[in-house]
N, C-alpha and C positions, 0 to 999 in steps of 0.2 A: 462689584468686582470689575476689574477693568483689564481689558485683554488688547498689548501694544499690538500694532500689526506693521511690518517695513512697506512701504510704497516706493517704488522706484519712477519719477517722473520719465515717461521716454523720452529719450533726445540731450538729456540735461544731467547724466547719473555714468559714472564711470569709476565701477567699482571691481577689483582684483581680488582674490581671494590665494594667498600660496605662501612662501618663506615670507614676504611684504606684505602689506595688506596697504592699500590707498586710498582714501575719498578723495575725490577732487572735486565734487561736487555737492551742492548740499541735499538732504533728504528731508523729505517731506515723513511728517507720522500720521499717520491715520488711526484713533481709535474707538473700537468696539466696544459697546458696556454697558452696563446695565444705570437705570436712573434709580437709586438705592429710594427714593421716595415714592414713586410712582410704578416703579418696578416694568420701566418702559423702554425700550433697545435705544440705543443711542447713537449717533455718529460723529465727531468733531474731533478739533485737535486738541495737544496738551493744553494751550490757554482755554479753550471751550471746558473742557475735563478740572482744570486747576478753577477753574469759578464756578463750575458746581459743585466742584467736594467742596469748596470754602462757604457755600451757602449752606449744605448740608448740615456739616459742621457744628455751621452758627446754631442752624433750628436744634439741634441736638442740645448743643452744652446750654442755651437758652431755655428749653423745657428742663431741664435739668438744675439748672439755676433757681428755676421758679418752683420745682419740686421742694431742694434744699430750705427756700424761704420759705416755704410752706410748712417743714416742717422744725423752722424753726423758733417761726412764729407761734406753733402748737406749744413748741417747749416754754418759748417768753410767757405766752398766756398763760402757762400752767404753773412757772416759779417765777415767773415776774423777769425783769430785766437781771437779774443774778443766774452768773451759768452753772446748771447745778452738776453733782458731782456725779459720776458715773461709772461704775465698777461693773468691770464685764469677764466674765471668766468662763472658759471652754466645761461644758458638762462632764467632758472625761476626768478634767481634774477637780473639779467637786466630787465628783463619784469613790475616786482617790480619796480624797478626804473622810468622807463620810464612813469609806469603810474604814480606812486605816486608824481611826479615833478607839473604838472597840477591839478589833486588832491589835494593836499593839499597847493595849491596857489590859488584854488576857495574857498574854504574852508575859509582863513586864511582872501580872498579879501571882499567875503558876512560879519563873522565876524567883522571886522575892519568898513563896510560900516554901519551894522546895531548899532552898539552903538555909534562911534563919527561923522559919517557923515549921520543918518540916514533921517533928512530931505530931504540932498540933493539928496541920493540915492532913496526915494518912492516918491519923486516930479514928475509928470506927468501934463498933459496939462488940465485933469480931476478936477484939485484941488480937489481929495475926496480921503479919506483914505488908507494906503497901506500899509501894514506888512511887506514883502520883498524886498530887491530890485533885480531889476532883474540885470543878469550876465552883460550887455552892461554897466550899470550904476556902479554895482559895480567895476567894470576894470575901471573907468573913472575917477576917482580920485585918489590923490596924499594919500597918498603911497601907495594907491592898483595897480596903475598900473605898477608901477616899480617890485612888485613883481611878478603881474602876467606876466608883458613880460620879465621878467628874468628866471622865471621857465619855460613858454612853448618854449624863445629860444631854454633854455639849452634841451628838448625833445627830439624836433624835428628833430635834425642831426641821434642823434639813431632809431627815429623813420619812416627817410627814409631808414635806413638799413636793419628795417625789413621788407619794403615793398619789397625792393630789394630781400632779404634772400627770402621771399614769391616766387616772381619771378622766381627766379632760382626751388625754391622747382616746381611749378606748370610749368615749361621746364620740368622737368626731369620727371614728372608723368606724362606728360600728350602731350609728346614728337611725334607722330604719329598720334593725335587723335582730331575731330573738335566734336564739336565747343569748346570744353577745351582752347585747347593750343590758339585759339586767345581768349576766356574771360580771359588767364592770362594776356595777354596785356592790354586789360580795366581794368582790378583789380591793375596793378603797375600804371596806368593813370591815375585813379579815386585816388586811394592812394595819390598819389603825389600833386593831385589834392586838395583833401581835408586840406593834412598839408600846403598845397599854403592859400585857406581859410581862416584856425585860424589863420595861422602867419599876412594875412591883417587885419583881423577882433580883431587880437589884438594890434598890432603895429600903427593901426589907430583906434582911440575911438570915442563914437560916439559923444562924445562932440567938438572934433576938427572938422572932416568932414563926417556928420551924411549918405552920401550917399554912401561914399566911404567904411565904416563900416556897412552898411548896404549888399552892394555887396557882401563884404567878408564872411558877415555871411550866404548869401544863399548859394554860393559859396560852403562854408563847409559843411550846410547843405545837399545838392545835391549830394553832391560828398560824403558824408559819406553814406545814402540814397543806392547810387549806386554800392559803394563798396561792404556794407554787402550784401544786393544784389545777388551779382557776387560770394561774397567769401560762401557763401552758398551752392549756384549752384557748385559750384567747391567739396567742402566737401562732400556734398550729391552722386557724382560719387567717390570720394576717401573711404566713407563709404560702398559703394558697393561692390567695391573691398579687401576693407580691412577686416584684421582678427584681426586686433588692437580691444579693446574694450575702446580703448581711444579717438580714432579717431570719433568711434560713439559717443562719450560724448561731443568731442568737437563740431560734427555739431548739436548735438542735444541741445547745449547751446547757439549755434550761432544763431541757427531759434528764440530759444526762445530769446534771446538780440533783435532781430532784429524785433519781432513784437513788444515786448513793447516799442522799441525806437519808430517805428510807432505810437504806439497807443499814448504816452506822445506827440509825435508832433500833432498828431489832435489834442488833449486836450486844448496841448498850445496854438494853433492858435484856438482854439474858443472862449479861454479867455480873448485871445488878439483883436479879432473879437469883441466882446460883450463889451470890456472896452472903445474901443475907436467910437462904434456906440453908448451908454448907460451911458457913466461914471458912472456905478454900481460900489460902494464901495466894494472893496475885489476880484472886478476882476482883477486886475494888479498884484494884491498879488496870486492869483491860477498860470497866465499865470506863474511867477516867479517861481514859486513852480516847476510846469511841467518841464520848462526850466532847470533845475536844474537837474530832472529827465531824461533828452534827455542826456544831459551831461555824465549824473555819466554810462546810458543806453550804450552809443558810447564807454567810457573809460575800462566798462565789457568785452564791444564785441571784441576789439583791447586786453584787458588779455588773451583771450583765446591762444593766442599764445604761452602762458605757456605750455600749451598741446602741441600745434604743433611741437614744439622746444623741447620737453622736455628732448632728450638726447643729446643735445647739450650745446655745450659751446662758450662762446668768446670770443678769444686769440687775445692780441693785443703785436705785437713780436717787440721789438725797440732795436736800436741798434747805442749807437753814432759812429761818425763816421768824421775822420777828416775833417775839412776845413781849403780852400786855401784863404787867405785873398791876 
């Protein structure tokens, strides 16, 4: 930084200050500053000042230069003299994605179920009235299921990456330290675990093999259950530490996802309790309601990765490359 300072030569300086202001004289500059290399006080004038910063400069954009070739020498060595492609995209809006796939394929499946197939989706063993259908029934029909296992395919491959991405994050924070670094083991288990779940419990419906889709869905249940859980516990020591106040936002949105997914699963499982000890009209339509609630509850708490990621990107670097037939 460099701080001018006025010098008035005695004898040679005649200057006015009022309605006119006059130099008649010329002014010398004197300046004070710091040597940004050596970090050592300085004295001279603007040309002494003007060819240090231009030497500064140089050494600057010049390591800088040799950085850039350095690293783009890495790239030639690694795809050859061809520049390869390179797709970079902010974490927040993958997170977007990933969730909105699912999302708006339950959405589209209830929809579709409640106006042209609405008998066959609120039909229950009760014969007594029902508003909604539930998520099992609505996947179970033609053309909902084709959408719905189309969009949670296409999910799930990104959304073991982020359990993986998780992973590594909770190595590296928590590298030395128990019981952390093994709940991050349970937390990519349970993860994996879970998207193992949806993909039975959607890929088998329960109109084909009502046991095997049943599995699935505790399956996912349990393992989602376990995850928040763990990934909780994990935030709550990273909140500790941290001086982020994001960090705190994100465990402090997790606890709260994670009790009212609890609290919608009690709900549901007492509606579902009471409909099929009572066949009471409108209890199949609540359980449904809940379940819906569990859903959209689980699809929050996997957002929050928004936060966690948020200065992250992800670069997918492709690069053709001959073949020998």
């Amino acid at each position: 930084m460099v701080f001018p300072r006025m010098m008035n030569p005695p004898g040679n300086s005649d200057i006015s200050i009022g309605n006119s202001q006059t130099l008649n004289s010329s002014v010398n500059i004197l300046f004070v500053g710091f040597d940004m290399t050596s970090l050592q006080p300085f004295r001279g004038t603007a040309a002494d000042v003007q060819e240090g910063s231009r030497k500064w400069l140089l050494r600057h954009f010049t390591a800088l230069s040799k950085g850039q070739q350095a690293g783009a020498a890495m790239i030639s060595g690694t795809y050859g003299n061809e520049k390869p492609l390179v797709i970079r995209v902010p974490f927040m809006t993958c997170a977007l994605g990933i969730v909105s796939l699912p999302l708006m394929a339950l959405v589209t499946c209830v929809l579709i179920s409640s106006i042209f197939h609405f008998e066959d989706s609120t039909r229950t063993h009760c014969h007594v009235p029902n508003y909604l259908p539930s998520i099992s029934a609505a996947i179970s029909l033609s053309p909902e299921c084709h959408i719905w296992r189309l969009c949670v395919g296409l999910h799930s491959a990104p959304r073991l990456l982020v359990a993986f991405a998780y992973f590594k994050f909770y190595k590296v924070r928590f590298a030395a330290r128990l019981p952390e670094s093994a709940l991050a083991y349970l937390s990519l288990a349970f993860s994996v675990s879970e998207n193992l779940g949806l993909l039975l419990l959607t890929y088998v419906s329960s109109s084909e093999t009502y046991l095997v889709h049943k599995e699935g869905f505790v399956l996912f249940l349990l393992s989602s259950f376990a995850y928040m859980l763990i990934t909780c516990r994990l935030w709550k020591a990273i909140k500790r530490f941290s001086l982020n106040p994001e960090d705190a936002k994100s465990h402090h949105w997790k606890v709260r996802l994670l009790i009212l997914n609890l609290s919608f699963c009690a709900f549901a499982t007492f509606f579902y309790i009471k409909h099929n000890l009572y066949c009471e009209s409108g209890s199949y339509t609540l359980f449904a309601l809940f379940e819906y609630l569990i859903v959209f509850s689980n699809m929050a708490f996997h957002m929050t990765a928004a936060w966690d990621f948020r200065s992250h990107d992800v670069m997918v670097i492709s690069c053709s490359e001959p073949k020998d037939f």
